[in-house]
N, C-alpha and C positions, 0 to 999 in steps of 0.2 A: 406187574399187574397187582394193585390193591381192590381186594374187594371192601365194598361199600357193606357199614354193619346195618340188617335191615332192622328200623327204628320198630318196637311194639307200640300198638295201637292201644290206646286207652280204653277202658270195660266199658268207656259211655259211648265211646261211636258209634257202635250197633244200636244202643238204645236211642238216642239220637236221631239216625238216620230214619228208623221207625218213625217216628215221631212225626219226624216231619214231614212221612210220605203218607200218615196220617192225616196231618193238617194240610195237605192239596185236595185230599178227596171229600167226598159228600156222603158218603158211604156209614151204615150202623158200624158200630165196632162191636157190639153186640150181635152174633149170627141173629136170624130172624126165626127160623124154625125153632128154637132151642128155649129163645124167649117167648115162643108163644104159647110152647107145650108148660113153660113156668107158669104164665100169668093164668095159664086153664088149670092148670094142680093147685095153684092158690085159691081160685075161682070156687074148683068145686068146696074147697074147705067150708064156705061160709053159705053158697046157694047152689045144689044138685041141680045139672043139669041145666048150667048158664051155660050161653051161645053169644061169640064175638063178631059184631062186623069185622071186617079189613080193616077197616078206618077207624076201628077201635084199636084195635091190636096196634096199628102204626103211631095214633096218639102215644099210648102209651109207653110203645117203643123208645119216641123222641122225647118223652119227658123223663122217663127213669134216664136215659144218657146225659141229658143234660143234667139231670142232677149230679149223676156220678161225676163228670166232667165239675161241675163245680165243687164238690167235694173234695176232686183229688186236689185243685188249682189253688184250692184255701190250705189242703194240708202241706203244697209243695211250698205256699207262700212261708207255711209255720216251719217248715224244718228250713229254708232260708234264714229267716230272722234268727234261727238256733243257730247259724253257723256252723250248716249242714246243708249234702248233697244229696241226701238219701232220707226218703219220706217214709215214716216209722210209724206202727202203727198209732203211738198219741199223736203224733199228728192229725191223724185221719179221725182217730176219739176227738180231737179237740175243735175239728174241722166241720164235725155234724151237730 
């Protein structure tokens, strides 16, 4: 009886698999509660006592995302072109 050596798995499959069950859903990746108690601490800095629709707060939600999302997809392009697999943070400076 020979046993079979079990092969290790690479650090990215986990992150990977994320990823990409990620990119099936429709879903914030940002919680919502957490983001809206942010964007009301920021609120009050400038005007005491502002008040959010829903559909304010969800604007807002989908546009900070997409920018992240675009942020990080420019920084992951740059640490590519570096001849890199891991997104640093000049990348991410050079990407905003």
């Amino acid at each position: 009886m020979s046993e079979q050596k079990r092969r290790k798995k690479r650090a990215s499959t986990n992150a990977i698999r994320e990823i990409r069950q990620q990119q099936k859903g429709t879903n914030f990746i940002i919680p919502v509660a957490p983001f809206n108690r942010l964007v009301q601490e920021v609120a009050q800095q400038y005007v005491p006592d502002l008040r959010f629709k829903a559909d304010a707060y969800s604007a807002l939600h989908t546009a900070s995302e997409d920018h992240l999302i675009t942020v990080f997809s420019n920084a992951n392009a740059a640490a590519i072109h570096s001849k890199r697999e891991t997104v640093q943070v000049r990348d991410i400076k050079l990407s905003m």
